[in-house]
C-alpha positions in Angstrom: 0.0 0.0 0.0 2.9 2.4 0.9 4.9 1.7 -2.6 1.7 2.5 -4.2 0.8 5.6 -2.7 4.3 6.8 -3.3 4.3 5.5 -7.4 7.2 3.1 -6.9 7.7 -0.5 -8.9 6.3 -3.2 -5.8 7.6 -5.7 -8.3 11.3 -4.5 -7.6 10.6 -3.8 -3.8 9.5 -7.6 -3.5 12.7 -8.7 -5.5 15.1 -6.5 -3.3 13.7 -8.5 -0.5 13.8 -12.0 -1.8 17.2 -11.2 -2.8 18.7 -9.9 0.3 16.5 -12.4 2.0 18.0 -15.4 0.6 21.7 -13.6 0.9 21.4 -13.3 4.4 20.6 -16.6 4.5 23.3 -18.0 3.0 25.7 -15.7 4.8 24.4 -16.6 7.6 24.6 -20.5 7.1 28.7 -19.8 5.9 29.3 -18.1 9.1 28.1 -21.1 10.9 30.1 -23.1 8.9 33.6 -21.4 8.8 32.9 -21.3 12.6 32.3 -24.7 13.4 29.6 -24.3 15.5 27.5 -27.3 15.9 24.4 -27.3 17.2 23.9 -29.4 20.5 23.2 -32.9 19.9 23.8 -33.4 16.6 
């Protein structure tokens, strides 16, 4: 509603956030990795 009112493309808003979405996701899951943190249990 907020892209609207202000004329912007909601299309490109929605890919900016799947994109930096799924980044973060696999930056977050390298981290992890080059750490060696395990989680408990497993």
């Amino acid at each position: 509603m907020l892209a609207e009112r202000f004329g912007v493309d909601s299309e490109r808003i929605a890919r900016i956030i799947l994109v930096s979405t799924a980044l973060s996701f696999f930056t977050f899951s390298g981290m992890v990795w080059v750490m060696g943190i395990q989680l408990p249990g497993a």
